[in-house]
N, C-alpha and C positions, 0 to 999 in steps of 0.2 A: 696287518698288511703293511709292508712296506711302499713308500714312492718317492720317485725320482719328478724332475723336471728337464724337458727336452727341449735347449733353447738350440734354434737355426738363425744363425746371422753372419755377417759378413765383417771381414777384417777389424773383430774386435776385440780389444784385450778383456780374457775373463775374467779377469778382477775384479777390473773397473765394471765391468759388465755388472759384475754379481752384486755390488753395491748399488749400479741405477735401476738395475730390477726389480728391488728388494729381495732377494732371493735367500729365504729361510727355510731350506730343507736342501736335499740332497739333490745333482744336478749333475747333466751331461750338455755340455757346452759345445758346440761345433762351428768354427769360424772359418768360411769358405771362401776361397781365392788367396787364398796367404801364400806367400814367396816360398817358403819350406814349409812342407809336414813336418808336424811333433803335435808332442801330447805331454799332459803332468795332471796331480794330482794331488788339491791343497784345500786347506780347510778353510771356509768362511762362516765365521759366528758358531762354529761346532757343529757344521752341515758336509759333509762329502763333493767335492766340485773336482771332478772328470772330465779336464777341457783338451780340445784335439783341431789341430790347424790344419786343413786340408787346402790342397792344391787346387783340388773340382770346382768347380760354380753348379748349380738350380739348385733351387730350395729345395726339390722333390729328393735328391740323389742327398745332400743335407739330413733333411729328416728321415729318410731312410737308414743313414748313418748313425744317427742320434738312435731310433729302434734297434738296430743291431747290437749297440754298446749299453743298452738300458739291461739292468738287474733287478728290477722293483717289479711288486704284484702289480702297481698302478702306476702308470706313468701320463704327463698330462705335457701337451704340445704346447711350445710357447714361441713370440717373436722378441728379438731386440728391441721394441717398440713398448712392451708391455711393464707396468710395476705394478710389484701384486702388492694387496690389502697384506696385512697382517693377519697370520693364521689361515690362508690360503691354502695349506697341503692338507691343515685339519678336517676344513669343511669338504673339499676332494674325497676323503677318505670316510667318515660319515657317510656322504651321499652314497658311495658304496658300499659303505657297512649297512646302510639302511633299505637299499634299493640291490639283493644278492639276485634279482633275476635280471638285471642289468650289467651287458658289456661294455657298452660304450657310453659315457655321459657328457652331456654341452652343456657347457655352463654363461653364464651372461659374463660380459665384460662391459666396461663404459668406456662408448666412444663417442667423438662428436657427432651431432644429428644426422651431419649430411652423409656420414660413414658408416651409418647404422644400418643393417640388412634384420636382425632379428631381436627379441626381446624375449625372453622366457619369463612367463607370470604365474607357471603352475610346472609342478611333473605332467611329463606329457609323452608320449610315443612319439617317436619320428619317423616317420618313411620315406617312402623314395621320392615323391612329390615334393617332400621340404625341406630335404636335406642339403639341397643347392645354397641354403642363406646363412649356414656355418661355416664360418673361418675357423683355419687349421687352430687358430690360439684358445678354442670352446672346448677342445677336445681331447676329453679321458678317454682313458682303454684298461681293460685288461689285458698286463701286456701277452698270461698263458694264450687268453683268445687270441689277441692278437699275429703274435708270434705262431700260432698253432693254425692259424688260415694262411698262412703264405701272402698275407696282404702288404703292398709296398704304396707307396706313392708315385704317383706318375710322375715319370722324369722329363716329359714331354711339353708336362703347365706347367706355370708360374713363374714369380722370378727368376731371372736367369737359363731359362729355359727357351724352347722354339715358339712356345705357343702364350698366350695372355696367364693369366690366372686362371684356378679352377682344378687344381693337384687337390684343393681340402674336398670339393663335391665331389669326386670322382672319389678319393680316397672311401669318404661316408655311403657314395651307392657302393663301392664294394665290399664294406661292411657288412653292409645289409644284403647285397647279394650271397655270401657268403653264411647268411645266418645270423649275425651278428644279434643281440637283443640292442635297440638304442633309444633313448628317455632325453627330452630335455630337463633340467633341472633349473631353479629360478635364485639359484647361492651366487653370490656375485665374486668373484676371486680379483679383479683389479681395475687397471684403466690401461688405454690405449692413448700416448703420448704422440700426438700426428708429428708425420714427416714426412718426405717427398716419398713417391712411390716408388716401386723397385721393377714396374711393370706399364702405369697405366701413363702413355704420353701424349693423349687428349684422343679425341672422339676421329677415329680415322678408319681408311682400307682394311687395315690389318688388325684393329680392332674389333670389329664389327668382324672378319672372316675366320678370328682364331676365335671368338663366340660362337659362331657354326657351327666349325670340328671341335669346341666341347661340347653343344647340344647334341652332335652327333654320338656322342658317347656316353654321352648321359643319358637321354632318353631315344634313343633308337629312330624308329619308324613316327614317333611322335615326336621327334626335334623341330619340325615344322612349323604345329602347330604351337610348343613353347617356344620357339622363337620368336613369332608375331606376336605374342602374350607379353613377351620380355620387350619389345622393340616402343609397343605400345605404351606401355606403364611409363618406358623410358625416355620417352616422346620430348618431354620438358627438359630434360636435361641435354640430351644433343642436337636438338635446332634452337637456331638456326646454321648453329655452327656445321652442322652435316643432315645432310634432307633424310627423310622416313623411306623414300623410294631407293636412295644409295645406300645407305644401313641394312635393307630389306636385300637387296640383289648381293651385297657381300655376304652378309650370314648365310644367306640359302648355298652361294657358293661356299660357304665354309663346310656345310652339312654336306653336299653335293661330291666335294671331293676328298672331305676325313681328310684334308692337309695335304693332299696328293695333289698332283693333274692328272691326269689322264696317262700321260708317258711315264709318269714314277717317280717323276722328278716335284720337289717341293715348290710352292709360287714362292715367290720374288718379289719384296716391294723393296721402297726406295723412301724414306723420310713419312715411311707409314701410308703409303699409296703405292697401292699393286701395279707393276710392272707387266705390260702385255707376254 
């Protein structure tokens, strides 16, 4: 089996990039918001690097791109953010040499505490209930499966995007809606190097109402009640700075109107507080 590496990030030289990520195998680089389109192709350490400067911004439209341009059986999503372990592509392709009724694999990364959403301690099935706590940088594919479901990223979440984060959950239920087979696996491929967010500008209106319109697409008729589940847990983390009843009345408006009003037109905020 062959694999590539699918890094999405923003005005980076892939060079330098390929050096701070330790990147030791073959790679499709995608640098978004650059002044001019282009693309080259040059060797780092005797690895194939496929780098392309686009004009577009959201990460979604990004990683879509980096899929399109992918030639490998296995290809694994990565961020700017990320430097992988040594022998990284090896363990990647093991776990799918060892695990052939799996499409899709999540792998653990180390990130600091407070950034941490999941841990894998065993192979394990993933379904549509937990698939919400994987970031896009966990995630293998086959790219035949892949490419052969018509599966894309939402261009609607994430960085750069209209809506918060939440392009990697929607991507992984549409795996699974699709058929997909998906296992978490407990191989650890790197670390996550923190820095500012590309998305999150503290506990506000439009926080709490672009959380809605993706529970709303994520679990349907039952976004409700994951909502108050999620709102709960996350209780400590935004009071006092934003009450449980204001938090509560956005997201439901977020589920309520799937991003819309009522006339068809998008809400409106203003320094992250909704506009009448």
């Amino acid at each position: 089996m062959t694999f590539e590496l699918l890094v999405s990030c923003v005005q980076k030289d892939p060079h330098e990039l390929a050096e701070i990520m330790n990147i030791a195998s073959d790679a499709v680089i995608v640098s978004q918001l650059e002044e001019l389109a282009s693309s080259e192709e040059f060797d780092y350490n005797g690895n194939r690097i496929r780098a392309f400067r686009s004009r577009s911004g959201g990460v979604g439209i990004n990683r879509n791109t980096c899929i399109e341009l992918s030639c490998a059986d296995i290809i694994l999503f990565a961020d700017e953010d990320i430097v992988y372990d040594k022998g990284y592509a090896d363990k990647v392709l093991k776990e799918f040499a060892d695990h052939p009724e799996a499409d899709v694999l999540l792998f653990n990364m180390r990130v600091c505490e407070e950034r941490r959403t999941y841990w894998n301690d065993s192979y394990k099935p993933v379904k549509w209930y937990n698939c919400g706590r994987y970031p896009a940088y966990s995630i293998a594919v086959r790219s035949s499966k892949l490419k052969g479901s018509g599966i894309k990223f939402s261009i609607l979440f994430g960085g750069g995007a209209r809506f918060s984060n939440g392009e990697d959950s929607l991507f992984l239920k549409d795996c699974l809606d699709k058929g997909l087979k998906m296992f978490a696996v407990p191989a650890v491929l790197g670390e996550e190097v923190p820095r500012p967010s590309t998305w999150f500008n503290g506990y506000n209106d439009k926080f709490f109402y672009d959380r809605g319109v993706l529970y709303h697409y994520l679990y349907g008729k039952s976004a409700w009640l994951w909502g108050i589940r999620w709102l709960l847990k996350m209780k400590k983390e935004y009071e006092p700075e934003y009450t449980f009843s204001r938090a509560r009345k956005m997201l439901f408006l977020g589920i309520r109107e799937k991003g819309s009003t009522k006339n068809g037109t998008n809400r409106k905020f203003e320094n992250g507080s909704i506009k009448a």
